[in-house]
N, C-alpha and C positions, 0 to 999 in steps of 0.2 A: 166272349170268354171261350177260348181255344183250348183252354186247360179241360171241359168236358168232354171234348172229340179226342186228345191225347186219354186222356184215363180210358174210355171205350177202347180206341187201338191197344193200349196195353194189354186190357182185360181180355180182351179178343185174342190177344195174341197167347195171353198166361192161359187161357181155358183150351185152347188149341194143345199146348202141352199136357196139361192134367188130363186130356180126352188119350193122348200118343202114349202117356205114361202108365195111365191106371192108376194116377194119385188122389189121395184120400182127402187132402188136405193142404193148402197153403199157407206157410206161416207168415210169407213178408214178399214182398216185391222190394229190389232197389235197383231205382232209376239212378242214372248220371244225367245231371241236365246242367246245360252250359250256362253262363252268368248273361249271356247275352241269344240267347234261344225265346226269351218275348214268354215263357213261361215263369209265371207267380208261382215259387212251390207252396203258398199259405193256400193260394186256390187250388192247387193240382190236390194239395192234401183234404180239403173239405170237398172237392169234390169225387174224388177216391172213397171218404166213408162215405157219400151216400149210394156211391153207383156199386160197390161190392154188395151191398145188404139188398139188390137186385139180380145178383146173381145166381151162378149153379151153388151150392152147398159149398163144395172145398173151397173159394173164394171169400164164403161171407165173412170171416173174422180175417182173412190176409190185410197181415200191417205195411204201411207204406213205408219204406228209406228212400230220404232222397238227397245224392251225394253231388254238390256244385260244384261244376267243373271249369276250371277258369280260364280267361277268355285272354287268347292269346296269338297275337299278331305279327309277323316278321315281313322285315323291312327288305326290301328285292336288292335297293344301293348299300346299302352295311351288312346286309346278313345276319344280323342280329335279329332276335326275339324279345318284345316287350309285353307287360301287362295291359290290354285293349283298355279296361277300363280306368284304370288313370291315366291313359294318354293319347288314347282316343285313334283317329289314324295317322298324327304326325310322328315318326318317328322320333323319342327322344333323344337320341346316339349323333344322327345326321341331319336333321329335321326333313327328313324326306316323305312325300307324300305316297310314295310307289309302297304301298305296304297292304297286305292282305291278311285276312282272317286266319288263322289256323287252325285252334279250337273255339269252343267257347260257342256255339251256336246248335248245339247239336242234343238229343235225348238219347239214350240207350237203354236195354233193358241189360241191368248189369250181372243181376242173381236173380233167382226163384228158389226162397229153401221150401222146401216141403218136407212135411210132417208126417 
């Protein structure tokens, strides 16, 4: 479960801020995570409340958002861009194989509100 070591990096990285800020309080985190980044957001979110009620005070009630970002592949012989997960890496347009990732794999930390 890789979704425990992403929640630490996060929380690592949001306590880094509220240490730079002088904030009192965090009200939400939201991540962007790709449809194909191998992250469960049911586990990222059950392991988020237990690992914040571990932390410094401004953290323990920070709510998790997590917005899915869709996984999205273009074709190098058509130029065109398709949806990864209904078509996997054949391109539908040209049926060509030469086709690469574009999104869809990645986590980001997208907001921090604070309170």
């Amino acid at each position: 479960m890789h979704e425990l070591g992403t929640v630490f990096y996060v929380l690592d990285r949001v306590e880094e801020l509220v240490q730079e800020n002088h904030l009192e309080e965090v009200g939400s985190v939201t991540l962007e995570v790709g449809e194909v980044s191998g992250i469960i957001p049911e586990y990222l979110t059950d392991c988020w409340k237990w690992a914040v009620k571990k932390r410094t005070k401004p953290l323990q009630n920070a709510e998790l958002k997590i917005e899915k970002l869709e996984a999205v592949t273009y074709c190098q012989d058509c130029e065109k861009t398709y949806p990864t997960m209904k078509y996997a890496k054949i391109c539908p347009y040209c049926k060509s194989e030469r086709t690469y990732l574009v999104t869809g794999n990645e986590y980001n930390i997208k907001e921090i509100e604070a309170r």
